[in-house]
C-alpha positions in Angstrom: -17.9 48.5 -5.6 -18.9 47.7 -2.2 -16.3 46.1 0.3 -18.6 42.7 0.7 -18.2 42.2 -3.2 -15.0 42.5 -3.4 -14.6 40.2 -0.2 -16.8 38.3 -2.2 -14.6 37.6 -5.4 -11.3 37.4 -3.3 -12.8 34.9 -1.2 -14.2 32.7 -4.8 -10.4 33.2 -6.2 -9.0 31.9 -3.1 -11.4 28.5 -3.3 -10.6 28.1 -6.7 -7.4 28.2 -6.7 -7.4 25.7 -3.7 -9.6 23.9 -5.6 -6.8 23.9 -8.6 -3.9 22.9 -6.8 -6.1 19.8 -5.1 -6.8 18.6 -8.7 -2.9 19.2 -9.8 -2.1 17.2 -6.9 -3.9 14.6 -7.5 -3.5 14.4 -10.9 0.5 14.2 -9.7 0.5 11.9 -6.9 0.0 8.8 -9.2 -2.5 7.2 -5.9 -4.6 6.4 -9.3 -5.8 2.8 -8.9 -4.8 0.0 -11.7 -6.6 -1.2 -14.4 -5.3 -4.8 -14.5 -6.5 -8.5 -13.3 -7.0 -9.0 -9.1 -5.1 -11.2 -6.6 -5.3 -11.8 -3.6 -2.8 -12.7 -0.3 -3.1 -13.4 3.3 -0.8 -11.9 5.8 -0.7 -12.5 9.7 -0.6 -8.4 10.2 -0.6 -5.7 8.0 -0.4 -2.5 10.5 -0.2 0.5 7.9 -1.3 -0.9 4.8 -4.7 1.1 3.5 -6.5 0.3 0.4 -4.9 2.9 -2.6 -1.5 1.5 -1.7 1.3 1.0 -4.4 2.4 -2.4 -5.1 5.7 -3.0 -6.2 8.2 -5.8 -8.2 12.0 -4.2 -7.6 10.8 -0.9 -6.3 8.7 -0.1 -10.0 4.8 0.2 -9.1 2.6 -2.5 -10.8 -0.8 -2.5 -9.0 -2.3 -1.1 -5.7 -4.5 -2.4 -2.9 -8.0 -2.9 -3.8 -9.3 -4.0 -0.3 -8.5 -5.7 2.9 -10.9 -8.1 5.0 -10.4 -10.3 7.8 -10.5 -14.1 7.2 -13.0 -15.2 10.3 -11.8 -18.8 9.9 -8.1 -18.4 10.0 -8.0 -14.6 11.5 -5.5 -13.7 8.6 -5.7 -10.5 7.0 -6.5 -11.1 3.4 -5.3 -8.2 1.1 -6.9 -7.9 -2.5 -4.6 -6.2 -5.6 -5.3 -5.4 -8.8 -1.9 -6.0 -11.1 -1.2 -4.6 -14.7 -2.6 -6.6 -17.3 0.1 -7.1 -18.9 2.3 -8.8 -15.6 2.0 -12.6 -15.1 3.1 -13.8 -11.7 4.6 -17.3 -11.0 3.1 -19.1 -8.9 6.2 -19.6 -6.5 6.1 -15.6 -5.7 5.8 -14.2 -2.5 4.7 -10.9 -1.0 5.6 -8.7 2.0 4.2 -5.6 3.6 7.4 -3.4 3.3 8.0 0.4 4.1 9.0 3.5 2.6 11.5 4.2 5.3 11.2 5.0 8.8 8.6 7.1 9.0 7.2 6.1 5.4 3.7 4.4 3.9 3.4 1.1 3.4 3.2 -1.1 0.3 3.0 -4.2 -0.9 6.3 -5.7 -2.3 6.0 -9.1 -4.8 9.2 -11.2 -5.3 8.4 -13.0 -8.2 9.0 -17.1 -8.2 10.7 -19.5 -11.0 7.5 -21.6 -11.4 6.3 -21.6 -14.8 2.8 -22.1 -14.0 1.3 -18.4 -13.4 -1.2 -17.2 -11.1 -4.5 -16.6 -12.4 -7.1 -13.7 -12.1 -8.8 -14.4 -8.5 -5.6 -16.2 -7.7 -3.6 -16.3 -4.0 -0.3 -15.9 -3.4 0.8 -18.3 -1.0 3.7 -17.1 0.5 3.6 -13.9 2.3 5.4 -12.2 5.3 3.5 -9.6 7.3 4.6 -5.7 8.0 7.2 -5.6 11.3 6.2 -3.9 14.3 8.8 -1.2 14.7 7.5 -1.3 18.6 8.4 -4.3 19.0 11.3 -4.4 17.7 12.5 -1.2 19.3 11.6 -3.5 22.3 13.3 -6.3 21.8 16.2 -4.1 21.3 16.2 -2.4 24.7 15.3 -5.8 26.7 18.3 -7.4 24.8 20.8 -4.8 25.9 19.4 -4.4 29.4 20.1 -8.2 29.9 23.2 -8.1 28.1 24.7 -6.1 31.0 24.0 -8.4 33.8 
């Protein structure tokens, strides 16, 4: 056998076992999208959030992020979810961009309400609180303890 085949078939085992391990991980990750009815919420900023994001009732994925567009009339990010099937929503809940820790990805977490009217496929979710700026707030921070010493 000549050296260039045998470079040959080590290099085809090296891109299919790459190739393997992609597919495991995916298969593993659970960034699946899912199957379910869609909703829909508008948030004043949503710095992190991508499309293929969990959303979550009590920590326990339910749905992920199906799109995000910007509302031209009220300049609100407008997030679009797709929820399990089986999961009715009052109409009183509210959503929040929260994160996975410091350094951690975003998601969308739903407090569900006490109303016993529920929200509808193509429905909104009226009451929402956007992601928090950890700049800012590291800001904020310093400038408050800078003026606290004067």
């Amino acid at each position: 056998m000549s050296n260039r085949l045998i470079e040959t078939l080590a290099g085809a085992a090296v891109i299919a076992v790459a190739v393997g391990f992609a597919a495991y991980s995916y298969s593993r990750a659970g960034i699946n999208t899912v199957d379910g009815y869609e909703i829909k919420a508008s948030f004043n900023r949503i710095d992190g959030l991508a499309v293929g994001n969990d959303v979550r009732i009590s920590g326990v994925k339910v749905g992920s992020v199906t799109a995000q567009e910007l509302d031209p009339n009220t300049y609100m990010a407008v997030v679009k979810m797709s929820l399990r099937s089986d999961l009715a929503l009052p109409m009183d809940s509210s959503a929040k961009i929260a994160s996975d820790g410091l350094l951690g990805g975003k998601f969308v977490a739903l407090e569900p309400g006490g109303d016993i009217d529920m929200i509808e496929a193509g429905g909104e979710i009226e009451y929402t609180q956007g992601s928090v700026n950890l700049e800012d707030l590291i800001g904020q921070v310093i400038y408050s303890s800078t003026n606290s010493k004067e």
